[in-house]
C-alpha positions in Angstrom: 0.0 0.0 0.0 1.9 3.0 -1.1 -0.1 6.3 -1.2 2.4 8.7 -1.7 4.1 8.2 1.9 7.7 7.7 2.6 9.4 4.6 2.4 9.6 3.9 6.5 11.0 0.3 6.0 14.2 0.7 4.4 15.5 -3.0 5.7 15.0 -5.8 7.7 18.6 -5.4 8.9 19.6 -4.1 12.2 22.4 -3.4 14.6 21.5 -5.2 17.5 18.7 -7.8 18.5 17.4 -5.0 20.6 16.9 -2.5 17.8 15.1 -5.7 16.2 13.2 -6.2 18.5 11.8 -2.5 18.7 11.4 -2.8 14.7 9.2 -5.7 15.5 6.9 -3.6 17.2 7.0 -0.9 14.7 6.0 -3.3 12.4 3.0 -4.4 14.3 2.1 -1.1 14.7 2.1 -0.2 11.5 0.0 -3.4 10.3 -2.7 -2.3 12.4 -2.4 1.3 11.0 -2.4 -0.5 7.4 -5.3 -2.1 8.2 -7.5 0.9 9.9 -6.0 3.6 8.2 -8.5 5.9 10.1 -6.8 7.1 13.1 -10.7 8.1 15.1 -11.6 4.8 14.1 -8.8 3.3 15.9 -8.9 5.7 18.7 -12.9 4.5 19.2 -11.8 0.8 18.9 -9.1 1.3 21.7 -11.0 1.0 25.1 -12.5 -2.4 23.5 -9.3 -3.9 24.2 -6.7 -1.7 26.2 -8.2 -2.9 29.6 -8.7 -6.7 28.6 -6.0 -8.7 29.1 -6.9 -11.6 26.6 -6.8 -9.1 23.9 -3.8 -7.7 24.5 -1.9 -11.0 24.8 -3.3 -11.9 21.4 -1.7 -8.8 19.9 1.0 -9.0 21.6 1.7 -12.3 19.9 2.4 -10.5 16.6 5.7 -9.2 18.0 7.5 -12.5 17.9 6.3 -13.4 14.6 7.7 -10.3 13.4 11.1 -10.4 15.5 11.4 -14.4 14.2 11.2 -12.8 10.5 13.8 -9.9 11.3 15.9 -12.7 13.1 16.1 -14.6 10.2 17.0 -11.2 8.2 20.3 -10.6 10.1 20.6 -14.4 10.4 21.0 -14.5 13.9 20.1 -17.9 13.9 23.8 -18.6 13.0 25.2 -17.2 16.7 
């Protein structure tokens, strides 16, 4: 989805696992704002889940998946 916005994902690569890490949650972040590109809409959905912890362990989970894919990017793997 490209609408004109800057390129915010030059690489998968980082400098440290920690740095991938935090790019893991940028990257969730942004697939939610891909998905609901409406920031009131998100702002409304918000109190559905910020106080139920069931929910936010289930979006938490997309983290990982993204930090295994940035992982296998800078082939940490390897040691």
């Amino acid at each position: 989805m490209t609408d004109g916005q800057d390129t915010w994902l030059p690489s998968l690569v980082t400098p440290t696992p920690q740095a991938g890490f935090e790019l893991a949650i940028k990257l969730a972040r942004m697939g939610v704002k891909y998905t609901q590109p409406s920031d009131a809409v998100r702002k409304e959905l918000r109190p559905a889940y910020d106080r139920d912890a069931e929910a936010l362990i289930a979006s938490s989970h997309v983290i990982p998946v993204h930090f295994q894919t940035i992982a296998a990017a800078n082939s940490w793997w390897r040691g």
